[in-house]
SEZATOR-337481 format. One record per residue (C-alpha): residue in three letters; x, y, z. Coordinates in steps of 0.25 Angstrom, whole numbers. Example, Ala and Ser with C-alpha at 12.3 -4.5 7.8 and 13.67 -1.06 7.14 Angstrom:
! residues 2
kolfi aa = ala u = 49 v = -18 w = 31
kolfi aa = ser u = 55 v = -4 w = 29
! end
This chain:
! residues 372
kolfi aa = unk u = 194 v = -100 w = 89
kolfi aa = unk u = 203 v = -111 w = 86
kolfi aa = unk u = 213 v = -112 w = 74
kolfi aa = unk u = 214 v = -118 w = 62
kolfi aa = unk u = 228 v = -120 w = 55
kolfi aa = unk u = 226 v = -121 w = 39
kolfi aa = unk u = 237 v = -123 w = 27
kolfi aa = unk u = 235 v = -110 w = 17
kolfi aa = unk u = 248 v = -109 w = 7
kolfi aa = unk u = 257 v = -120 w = 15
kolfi aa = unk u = 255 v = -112 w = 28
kolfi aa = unk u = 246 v = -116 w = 41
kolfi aa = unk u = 237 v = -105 w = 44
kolfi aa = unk u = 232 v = -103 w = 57
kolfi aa = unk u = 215 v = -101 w = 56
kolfi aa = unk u = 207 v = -97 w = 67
kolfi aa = unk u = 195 v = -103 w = 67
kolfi aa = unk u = 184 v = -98 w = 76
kolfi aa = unk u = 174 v = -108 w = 83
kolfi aa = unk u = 157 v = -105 w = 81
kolfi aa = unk u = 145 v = -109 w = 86
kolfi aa = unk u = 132 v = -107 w = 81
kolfi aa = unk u = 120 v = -103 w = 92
kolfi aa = unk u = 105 v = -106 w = 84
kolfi aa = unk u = 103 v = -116 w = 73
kolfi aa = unk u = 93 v = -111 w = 64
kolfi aa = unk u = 94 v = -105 w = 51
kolfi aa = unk u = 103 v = -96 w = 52
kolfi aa = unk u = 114 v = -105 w = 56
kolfi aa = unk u = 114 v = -112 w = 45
kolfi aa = unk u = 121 v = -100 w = 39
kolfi aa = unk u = 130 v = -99 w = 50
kolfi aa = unk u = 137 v = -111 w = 49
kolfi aa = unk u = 138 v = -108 w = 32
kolfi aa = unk u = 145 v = -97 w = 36
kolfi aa = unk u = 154 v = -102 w = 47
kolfi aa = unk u = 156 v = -115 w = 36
kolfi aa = unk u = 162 v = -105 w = 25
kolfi aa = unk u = 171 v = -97 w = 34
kolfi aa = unk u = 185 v = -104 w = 29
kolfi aa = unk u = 187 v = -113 w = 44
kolfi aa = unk u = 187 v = -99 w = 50
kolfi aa = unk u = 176 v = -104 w = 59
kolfi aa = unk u = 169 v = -117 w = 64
kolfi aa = unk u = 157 v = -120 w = 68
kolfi aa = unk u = 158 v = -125 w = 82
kolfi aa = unk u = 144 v = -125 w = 88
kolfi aa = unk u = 129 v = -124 w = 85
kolfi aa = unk u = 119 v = -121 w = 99
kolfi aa = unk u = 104 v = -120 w = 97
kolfi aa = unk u = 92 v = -124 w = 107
kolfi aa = unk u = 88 v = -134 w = 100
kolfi aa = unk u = 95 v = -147 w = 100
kolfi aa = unk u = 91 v = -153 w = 89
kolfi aa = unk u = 93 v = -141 w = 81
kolfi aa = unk u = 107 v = -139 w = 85
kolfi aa = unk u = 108 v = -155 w = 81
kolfi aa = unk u = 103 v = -153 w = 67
kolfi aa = unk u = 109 v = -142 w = 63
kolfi aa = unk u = 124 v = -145 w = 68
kolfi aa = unk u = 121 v = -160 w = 60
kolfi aa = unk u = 115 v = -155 w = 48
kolfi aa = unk u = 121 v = -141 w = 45
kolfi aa = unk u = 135 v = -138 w = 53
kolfi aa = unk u = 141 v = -150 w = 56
kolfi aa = unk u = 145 v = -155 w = 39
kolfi aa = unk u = 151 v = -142 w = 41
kolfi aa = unk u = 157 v = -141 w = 56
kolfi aa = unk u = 156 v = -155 w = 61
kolfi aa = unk u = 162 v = -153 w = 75
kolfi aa = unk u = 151 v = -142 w = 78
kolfi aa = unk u = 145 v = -143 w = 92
kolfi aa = unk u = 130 v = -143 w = 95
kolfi aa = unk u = 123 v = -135 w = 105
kolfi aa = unk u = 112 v = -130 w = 113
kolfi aa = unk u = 116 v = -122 w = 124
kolfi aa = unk u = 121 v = -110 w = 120
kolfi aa = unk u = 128 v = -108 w = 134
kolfi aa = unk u = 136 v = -120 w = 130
kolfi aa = unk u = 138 v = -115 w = 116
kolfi aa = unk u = 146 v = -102 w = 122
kolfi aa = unk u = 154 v = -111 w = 131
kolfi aa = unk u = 161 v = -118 w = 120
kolfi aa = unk u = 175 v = -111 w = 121
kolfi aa = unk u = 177 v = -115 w = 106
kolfi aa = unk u = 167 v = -107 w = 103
kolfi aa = unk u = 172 v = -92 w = 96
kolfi aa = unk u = 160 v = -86 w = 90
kolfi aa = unk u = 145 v = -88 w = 91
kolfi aa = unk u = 134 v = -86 w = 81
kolfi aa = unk u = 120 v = -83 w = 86
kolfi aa = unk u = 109 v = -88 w = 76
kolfi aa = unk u = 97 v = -90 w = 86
kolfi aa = unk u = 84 v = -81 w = 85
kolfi aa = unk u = 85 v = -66 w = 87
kolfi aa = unk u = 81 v = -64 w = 100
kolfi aa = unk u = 92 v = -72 w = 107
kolfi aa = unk u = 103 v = -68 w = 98
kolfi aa = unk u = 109 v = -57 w = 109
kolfi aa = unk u = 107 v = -66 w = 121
kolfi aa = unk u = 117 v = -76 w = 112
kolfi aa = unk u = 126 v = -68 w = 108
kolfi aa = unk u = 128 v = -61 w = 124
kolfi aa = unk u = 129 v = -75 w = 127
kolfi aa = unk u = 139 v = -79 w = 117
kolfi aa = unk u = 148 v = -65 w = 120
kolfi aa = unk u = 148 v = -69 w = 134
kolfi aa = unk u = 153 v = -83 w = 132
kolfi aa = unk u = 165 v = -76 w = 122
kolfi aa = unk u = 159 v = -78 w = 109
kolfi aa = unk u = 160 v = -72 w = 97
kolfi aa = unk u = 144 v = -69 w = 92
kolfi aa = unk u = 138 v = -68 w = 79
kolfi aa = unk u = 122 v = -66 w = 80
kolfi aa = unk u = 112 v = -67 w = 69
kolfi aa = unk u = 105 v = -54 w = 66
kolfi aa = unk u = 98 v = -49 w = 76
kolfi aa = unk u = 110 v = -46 w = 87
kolfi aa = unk u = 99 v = -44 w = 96
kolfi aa = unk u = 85 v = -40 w = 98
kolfi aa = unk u = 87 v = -28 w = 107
kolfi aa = unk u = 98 v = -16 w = 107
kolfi aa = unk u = 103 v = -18 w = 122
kolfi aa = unk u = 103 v = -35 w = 118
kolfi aa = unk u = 114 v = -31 w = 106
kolfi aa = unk u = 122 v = -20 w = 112
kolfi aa = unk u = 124 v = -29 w = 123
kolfi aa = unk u = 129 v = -40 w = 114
kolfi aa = unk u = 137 v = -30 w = 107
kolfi aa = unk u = 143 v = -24 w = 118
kolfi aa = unk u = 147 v = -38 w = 124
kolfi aa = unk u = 155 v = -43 w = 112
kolfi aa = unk u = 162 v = -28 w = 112
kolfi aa = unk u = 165 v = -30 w = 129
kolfi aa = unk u = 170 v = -46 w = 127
kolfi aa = unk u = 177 v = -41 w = 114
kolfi aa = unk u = 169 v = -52 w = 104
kolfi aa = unk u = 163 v = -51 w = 91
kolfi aa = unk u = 147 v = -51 w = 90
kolfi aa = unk u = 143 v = -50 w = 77
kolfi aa = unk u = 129 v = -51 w = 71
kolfi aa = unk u = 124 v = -57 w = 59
kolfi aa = unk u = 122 v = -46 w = 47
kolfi aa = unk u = 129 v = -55 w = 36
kolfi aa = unk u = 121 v = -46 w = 24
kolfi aa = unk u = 133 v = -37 w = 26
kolfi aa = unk u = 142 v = -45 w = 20
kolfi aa = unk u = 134 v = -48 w = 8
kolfi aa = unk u = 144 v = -44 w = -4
kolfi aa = unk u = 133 v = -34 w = -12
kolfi aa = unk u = 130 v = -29 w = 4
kolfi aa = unk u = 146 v = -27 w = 7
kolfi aa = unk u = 147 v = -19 w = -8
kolfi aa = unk u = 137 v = -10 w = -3
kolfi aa = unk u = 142 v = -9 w = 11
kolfi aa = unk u = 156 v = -5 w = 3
kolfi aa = unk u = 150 v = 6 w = -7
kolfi aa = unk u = 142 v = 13 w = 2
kolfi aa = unk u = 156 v = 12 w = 12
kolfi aa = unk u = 164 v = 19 w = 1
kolfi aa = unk u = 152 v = 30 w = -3
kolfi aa = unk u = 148 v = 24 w = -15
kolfi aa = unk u = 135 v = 29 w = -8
kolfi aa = unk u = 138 v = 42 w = -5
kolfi aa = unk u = 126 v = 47 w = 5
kolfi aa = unk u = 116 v = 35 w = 8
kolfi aa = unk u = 102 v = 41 w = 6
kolfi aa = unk u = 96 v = 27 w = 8
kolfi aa = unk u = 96 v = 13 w = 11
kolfi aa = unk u = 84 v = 3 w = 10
kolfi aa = unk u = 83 v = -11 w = 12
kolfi aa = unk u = 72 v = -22 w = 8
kolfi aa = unk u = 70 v = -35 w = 13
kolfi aa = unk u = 59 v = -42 w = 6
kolfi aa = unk u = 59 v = -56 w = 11
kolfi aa = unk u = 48 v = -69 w = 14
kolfi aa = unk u = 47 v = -77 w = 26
kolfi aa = unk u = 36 v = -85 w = 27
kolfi aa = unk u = 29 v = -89 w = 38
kolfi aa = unk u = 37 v = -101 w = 42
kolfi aa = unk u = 48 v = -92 w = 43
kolfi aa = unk u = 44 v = -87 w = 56
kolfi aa = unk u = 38 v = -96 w = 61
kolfi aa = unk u = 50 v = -105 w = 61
kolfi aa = unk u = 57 v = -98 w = 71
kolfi aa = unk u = 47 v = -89 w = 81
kolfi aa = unk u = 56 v = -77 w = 83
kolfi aa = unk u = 54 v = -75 w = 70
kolfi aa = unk u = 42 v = -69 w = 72
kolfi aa = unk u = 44 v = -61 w = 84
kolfi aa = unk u = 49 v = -49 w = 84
kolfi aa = unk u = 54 v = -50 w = 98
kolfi aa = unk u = 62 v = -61 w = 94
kolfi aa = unk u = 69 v = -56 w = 81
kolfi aa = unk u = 57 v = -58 w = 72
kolfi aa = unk u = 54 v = -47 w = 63
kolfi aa = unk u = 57 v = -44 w = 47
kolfi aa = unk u = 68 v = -31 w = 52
kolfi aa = unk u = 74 v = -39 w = 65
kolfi aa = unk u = 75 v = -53 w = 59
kolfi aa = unk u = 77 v = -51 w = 42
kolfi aa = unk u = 79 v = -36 w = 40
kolfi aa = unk u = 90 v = -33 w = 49
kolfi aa = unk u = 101 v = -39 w = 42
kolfi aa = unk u = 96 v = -28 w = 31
kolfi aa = unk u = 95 v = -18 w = 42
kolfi aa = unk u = 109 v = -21 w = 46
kolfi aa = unk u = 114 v = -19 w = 31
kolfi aa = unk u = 106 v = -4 w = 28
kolfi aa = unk u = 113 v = 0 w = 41
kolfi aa = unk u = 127 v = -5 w = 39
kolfi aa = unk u = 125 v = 2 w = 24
kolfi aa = unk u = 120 v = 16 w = 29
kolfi aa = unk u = 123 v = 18 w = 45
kolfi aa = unk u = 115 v = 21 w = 58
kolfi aa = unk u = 101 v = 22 w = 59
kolfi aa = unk u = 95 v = 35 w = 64
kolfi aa = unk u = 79 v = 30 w = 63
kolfi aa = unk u = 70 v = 21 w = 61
kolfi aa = unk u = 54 v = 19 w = 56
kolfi aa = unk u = 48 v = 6 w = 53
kolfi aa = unk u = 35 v = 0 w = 48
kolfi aa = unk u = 33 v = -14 w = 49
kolfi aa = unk u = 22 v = -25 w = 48
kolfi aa = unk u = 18 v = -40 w = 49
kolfi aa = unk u = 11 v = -47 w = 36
kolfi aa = unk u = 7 v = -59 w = 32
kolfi aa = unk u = 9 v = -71 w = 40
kolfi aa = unk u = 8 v = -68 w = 55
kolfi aa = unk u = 20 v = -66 w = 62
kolfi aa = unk u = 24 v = -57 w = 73
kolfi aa = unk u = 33 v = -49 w = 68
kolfi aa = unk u = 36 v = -38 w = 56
kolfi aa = unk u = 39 v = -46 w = 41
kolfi aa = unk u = 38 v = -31 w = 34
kolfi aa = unk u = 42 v = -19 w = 37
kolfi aa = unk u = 49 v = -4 w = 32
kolfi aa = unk u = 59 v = 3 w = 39
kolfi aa = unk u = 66 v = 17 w = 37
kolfi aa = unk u = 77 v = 23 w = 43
kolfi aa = unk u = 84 v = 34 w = 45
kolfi aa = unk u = 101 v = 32 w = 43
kolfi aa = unk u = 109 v = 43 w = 53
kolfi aa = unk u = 115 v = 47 w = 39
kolfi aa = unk u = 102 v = 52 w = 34
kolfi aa = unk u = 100 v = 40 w = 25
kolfi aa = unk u = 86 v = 34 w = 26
kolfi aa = unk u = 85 v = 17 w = 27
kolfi aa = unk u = 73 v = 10 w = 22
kolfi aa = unk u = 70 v = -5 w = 25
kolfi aa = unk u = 59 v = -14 w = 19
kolfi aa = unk u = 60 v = -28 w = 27
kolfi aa = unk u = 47 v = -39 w = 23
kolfi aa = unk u = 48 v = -55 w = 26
kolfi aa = unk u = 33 v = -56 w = 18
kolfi aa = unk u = 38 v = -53 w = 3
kolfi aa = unk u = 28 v = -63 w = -4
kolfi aa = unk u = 30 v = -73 w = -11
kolfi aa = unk u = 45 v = -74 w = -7
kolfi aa = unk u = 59 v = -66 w = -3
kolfi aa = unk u = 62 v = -54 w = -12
kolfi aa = unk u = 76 v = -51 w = -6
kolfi aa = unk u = 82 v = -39 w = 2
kolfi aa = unk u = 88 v = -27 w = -4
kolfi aa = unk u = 97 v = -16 w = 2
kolfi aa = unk u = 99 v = -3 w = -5
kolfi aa = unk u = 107 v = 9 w = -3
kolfi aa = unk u = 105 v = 22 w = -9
kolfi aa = unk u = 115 v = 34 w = -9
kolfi aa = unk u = 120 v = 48 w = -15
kolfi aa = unk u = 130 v = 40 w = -24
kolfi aa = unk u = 123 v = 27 w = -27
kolfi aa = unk u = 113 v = 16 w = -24
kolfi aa = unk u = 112 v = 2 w = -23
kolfi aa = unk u = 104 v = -10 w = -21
kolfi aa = unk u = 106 v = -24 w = -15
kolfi aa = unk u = 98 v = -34 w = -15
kolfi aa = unk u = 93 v = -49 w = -16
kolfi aa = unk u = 88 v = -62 w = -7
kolfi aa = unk u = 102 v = -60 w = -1
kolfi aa = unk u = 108 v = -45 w = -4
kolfi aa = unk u = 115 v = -52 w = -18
kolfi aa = unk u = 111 v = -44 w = -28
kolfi aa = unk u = 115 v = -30 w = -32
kolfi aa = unk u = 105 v = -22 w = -39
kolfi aa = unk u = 109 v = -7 w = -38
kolfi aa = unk u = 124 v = -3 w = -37
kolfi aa = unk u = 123 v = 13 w = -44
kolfi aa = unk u = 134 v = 23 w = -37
kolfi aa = unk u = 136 v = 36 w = -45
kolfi aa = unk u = 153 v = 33 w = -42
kolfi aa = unk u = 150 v = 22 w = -53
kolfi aa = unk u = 148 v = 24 w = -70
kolfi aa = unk u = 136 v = 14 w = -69
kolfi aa = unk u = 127 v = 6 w = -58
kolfi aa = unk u = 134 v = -7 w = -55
kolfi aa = unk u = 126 v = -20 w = -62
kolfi aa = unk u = 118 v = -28 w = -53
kolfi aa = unk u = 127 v = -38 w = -44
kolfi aa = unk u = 122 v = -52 w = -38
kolfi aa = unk u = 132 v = -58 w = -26
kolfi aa = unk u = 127 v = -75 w = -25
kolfi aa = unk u = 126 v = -72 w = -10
kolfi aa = unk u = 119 v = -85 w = -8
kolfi aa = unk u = 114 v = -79 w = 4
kolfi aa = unk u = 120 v = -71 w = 16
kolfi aa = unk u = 131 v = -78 w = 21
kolfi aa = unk u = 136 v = -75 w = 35
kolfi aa = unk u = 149 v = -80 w = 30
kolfi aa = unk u = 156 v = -64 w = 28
kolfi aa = unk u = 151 v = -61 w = 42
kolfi aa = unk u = 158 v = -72 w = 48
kolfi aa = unk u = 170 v = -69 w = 41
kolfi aa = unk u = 170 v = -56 w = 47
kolfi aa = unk u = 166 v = -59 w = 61
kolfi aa = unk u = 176 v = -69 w = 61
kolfi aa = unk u = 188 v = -60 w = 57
kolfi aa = unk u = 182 v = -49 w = 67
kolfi aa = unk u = 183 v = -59 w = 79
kolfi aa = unk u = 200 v = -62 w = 74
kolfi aa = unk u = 203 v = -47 w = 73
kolfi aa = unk u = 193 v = -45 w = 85
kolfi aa = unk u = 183 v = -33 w = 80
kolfi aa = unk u = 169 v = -33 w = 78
kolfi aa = unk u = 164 v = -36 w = 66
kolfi aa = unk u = 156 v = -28 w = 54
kolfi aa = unk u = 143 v = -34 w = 59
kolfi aa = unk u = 145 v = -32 w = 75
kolfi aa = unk u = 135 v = -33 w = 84
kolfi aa = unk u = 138 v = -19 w = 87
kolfi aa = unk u = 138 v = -15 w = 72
kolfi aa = unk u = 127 v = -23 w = 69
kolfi aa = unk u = 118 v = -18 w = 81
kolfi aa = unk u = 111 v = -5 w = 72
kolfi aa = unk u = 103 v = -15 w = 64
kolfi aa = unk u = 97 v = -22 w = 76
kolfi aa = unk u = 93 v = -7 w = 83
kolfi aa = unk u = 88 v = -2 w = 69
kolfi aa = unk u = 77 v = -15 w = 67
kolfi aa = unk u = 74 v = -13 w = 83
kolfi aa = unk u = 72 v = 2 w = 78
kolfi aa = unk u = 63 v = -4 w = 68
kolfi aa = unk u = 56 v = -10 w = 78
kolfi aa = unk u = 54 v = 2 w = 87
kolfi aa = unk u = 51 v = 10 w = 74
kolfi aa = unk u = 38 v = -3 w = 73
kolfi aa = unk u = 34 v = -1 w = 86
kolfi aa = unk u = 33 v = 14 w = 88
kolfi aa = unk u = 31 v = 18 w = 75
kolfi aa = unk u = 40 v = 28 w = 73
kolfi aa = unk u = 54 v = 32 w = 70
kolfi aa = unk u = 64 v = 27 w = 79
kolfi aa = unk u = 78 v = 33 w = 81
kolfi aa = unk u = 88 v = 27 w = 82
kolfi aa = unk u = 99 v = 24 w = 93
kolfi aa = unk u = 88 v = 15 w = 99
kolfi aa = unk u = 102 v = 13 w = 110
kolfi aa = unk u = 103 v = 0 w = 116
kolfi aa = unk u = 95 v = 4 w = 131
kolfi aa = unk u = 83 v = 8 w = 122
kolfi aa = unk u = 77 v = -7 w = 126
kolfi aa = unk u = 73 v = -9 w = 110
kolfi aa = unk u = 72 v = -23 w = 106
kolfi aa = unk u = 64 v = -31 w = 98
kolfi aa = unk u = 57 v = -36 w = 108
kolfi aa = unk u = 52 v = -23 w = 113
kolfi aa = unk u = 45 v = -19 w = 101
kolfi aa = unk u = 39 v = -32 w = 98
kolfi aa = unk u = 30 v = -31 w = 112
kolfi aa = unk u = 28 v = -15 w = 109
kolfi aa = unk u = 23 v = -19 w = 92
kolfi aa = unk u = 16 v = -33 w = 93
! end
């Protein structure tokens, strides 16, 4: 962290500004460095690292440094995490090395936010979470559909009992990837490498049912591959059993043809319903509660997609007042055993209960060998 003074009313303000690096330059990076831009100078931008030399090169030139010329380039993680300018590190890379990074990155002192999955195995994220908890670090991971505003309205009526008793929760996922999709980055489809429609798309949806209706006490899935031939699941249905009684269904596809039809998340309870729904969780189409003298008109939020700026805002202010945040490792860690549930569920063909319990061995990996 460094500080930044600033003139607000005719007084010098003292800023803290905390110093960021970046570990994976694909896609998803992109966003990242949106996000860090639009955070007021609480932040900078001060490394990139990937494998790939000329990637780094590119995407420092083309993409980050207009915005943060002084940015550093890299491709040595070891070296990225032994810059001592460095306060927080966000892990961007393909799934299956996303709990290795962010061990590495507690070890070295960092702060760590990881891009959904935490990990592919239970034992591989409580260990992750258990070191930021020893070493007194923030790891948080990357399930930014919670700060959505219609998703944060929804969060808050069902907080204040507008609800009542929740009887059921369903979300749909009805999206296209083509072929290219997958075949652009080959973890994609491999299911021991974070491939999959519940481990790679639906789990920030996963995320979002369990953050709106509480533990998981079981587990059955169905799922299959179609179309284009790919190794792993692009459609599937899921139910589960809340601890509060409440009953969870999931329809998660990647092959809806000819194109995307969007995602919805809907919650049903003794005092009221609503729906949510649209390409990014924006529009509003069900808001009916008893307490109220008529259903509330549909509503559209101009999200222009899901921004991870809100969740860097939090994360950042956890790390000052030295708490974890909303979207922990730790509290985030549910949604990655329930998908692994999911897997199990594929794999035997049954229910699965829940605990799994972090010495059960269950990862991805595992089922992949037992189901292909």
């Amino acid at each position: 962290m460094r500080e930044n003074w600033q003139q607000e009313s005719g007084r010098r303000i003292r800023m803290e500004v905390w110093r960021i690096a970046i570990i994976g330059c694909g896609g998803i990076a992109e966003k990242h460095v949106a996000s860090i831009a639009e955070l007021d100078g609480e932040a900078e931008l001060v490394g990139l690292c990937d494998l790939q030399q000329e990637r780094v090169e590119r995407f420092a030139n083309d993409i980050v440094r207009p915005v943060f010329p002084a940015v550093a380039a890299y491709t040595s993680v070891s070296e990225v995490l032994e810059q001592e300018n460095i306060d927080l590190v966000v892990i961007a890379t393909s799934s299956d090395s996303h709990g290795r990074l962010a061990m590495a990155a507690l070890k070295a002192g960092k702060h760590v936010i990881v891009e959904k999955p935490l990990a592919l195995s239970l034992e591989e994220a409580s260990a992750v979470t258990e070191e930021a908890r020893e070493r007194k670090l923030v790891a948080a991971v990357c399930f930014q559909a919670r700060y959505l505003p219609l998703m944060e309205e929804m969060k808050s009526a069902e907080r204040m009992g507008k609800f009542g008793k929740l009887s059921h929760g369903v979300v749909s996922m009805r999206w296209k990837r083509e072929l290219g999709y997958y075949r652009s980055s080959p973890w994609r489809e491999s299911r021991g490498h974070g491939g999959g429609v519940f481990m790679n798309q639906c789990i920030h949806y996963i995320d979002l049912l369990l953050w709106l209706m509480g533990p998981v006490q079981s587990v059955y899935a169905q799922a299959g591959t179609y179309g284009d031939p790919i190794g792993v699941e692009n459609a599937g249905a899921v139910v589960l059993r809340f601890r509060s009684g409440a009953i969870g269904l999931i329809e998660a596809s990647t092959i809806i043809a000819p194109r995307t039809l969007g995602t919805s998340i809907s919650l049903f309870g003794e005092k009221g319903s609503a729906v949510i729904e649209g390409a990014n969780l924006d529009q509003r189409k069900v808001w009916s509660f008893y307490e109220d003298e008529a259903p509330a008109e549909d509503k559209v939020i101009a999200n222009h997609g899901i921004s991870h700026t809100p969740l860097y805002r939090e994360i950042l202010e956890s790390i000052r007042e030295q708490k974890q945040p909303s979207v922990s490792a730790e509290q985030t860690m549910h949604a990655l055993e329930v998908v692994l549930a999911i897997y199990s569920s594929l794999t035997a063909g049954e229910v699965v209960q829940l605990p799994m319990g972090t010495d059960s061995g269950q990862s991805v990996r595992q089922d992949q060998e037992s189901s292909l």
